[in-house]
N, C-alpha and C positions, 0 to 999 in steps of 0.2 A: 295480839299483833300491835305492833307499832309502827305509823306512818306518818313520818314528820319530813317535811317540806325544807329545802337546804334554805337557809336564810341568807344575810349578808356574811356573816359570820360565824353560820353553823351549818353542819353540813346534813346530807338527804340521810336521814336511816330509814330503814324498811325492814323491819325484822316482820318475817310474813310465814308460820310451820306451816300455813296450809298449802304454798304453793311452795318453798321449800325454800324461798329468798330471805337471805340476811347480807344486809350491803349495808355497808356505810362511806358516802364518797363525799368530795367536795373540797370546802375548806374547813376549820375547824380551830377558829380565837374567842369563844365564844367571852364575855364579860364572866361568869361564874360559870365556870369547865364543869366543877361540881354537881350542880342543879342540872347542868341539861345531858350529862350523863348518866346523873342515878339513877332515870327509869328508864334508861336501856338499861345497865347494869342490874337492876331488878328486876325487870324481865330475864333477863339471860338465867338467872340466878331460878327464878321460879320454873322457866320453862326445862332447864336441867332437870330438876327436881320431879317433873312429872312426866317426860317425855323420853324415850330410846332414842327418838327420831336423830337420823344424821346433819350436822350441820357444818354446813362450809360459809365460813363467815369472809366476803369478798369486801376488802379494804381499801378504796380508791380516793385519800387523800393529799390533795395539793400540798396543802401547809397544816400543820400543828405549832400552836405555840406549846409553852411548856404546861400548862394546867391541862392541857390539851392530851400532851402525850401523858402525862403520871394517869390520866383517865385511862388510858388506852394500856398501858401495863396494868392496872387493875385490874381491866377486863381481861385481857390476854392470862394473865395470873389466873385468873375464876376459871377461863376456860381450858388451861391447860391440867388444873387441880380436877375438875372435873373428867377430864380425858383421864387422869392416872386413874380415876374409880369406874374409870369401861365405858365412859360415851365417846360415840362416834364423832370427832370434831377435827376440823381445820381450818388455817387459813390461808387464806389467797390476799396478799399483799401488791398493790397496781402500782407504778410510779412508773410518769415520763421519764423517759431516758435521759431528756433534757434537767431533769429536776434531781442532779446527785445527793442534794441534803435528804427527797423524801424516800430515794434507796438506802439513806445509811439510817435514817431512822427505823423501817422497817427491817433493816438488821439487828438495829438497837432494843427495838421490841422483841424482836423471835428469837433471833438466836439461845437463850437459853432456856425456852419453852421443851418438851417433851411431844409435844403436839406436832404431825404434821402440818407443815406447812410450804407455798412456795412465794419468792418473791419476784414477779411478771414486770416485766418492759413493756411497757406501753409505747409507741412510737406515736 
């Protein structure tokens, strides 16, 4: 499990298999994008590896800068490669209606994924 606390600059994750929550919301500029995504990105990575369990990973970010998003195509990458070899995975993309840049980024991300996914309006 990992449960890390949104910062000023980083946002809330909760990756939790036992109650069945994977969220990551907030904002997300973090000073090195790198470091505070590689162990979610290591998690996601090992918990494929030993788990069938289904995972709908719920994506509710304001802002990404750009170290922000290449993090965020890694992961979507990992978890779409994973979905071609038969796990059960999706995501759920959140963006204020108000907020057109954080709908076309989560087009930017999915769109050529394999993986279901949907992108939700949040009013």
């Amino acid at each position: 499990m990992i449960d890390i606390q949104a910062g000023k600059s980083t946002p809330r994750v909760l990756l939790d298999n036992h109650s069945g929550v994977y969220l990551i919301e907030g904002q997300s500029y973090p000073e090195n994008s790198s470091a505070f995504y590689e162990p979610i990105i290591d998690w996601f990575k090992k918990f494929i590896q030993v788990s069938k369990e289904e995972i709908n990973l719920k994506v509710k970010l304001i802002y990404l800068n750009t170290s922000s998003t290449k993090a965020m195509f890694y992961l979507f990458d990992l978890l779409d490669e994973s979905y071609k070899k038969g796990s059960k995975i999706r995501i759920e993309w959140y963006y204020d209606v108000e907020n057109e840049m954080a709908h076309d980024t989560g087009i930017d991300l999915l769109e050529d994924l394999t993986l279901p996914y949907k992108i939700i309006p949040v009013l």
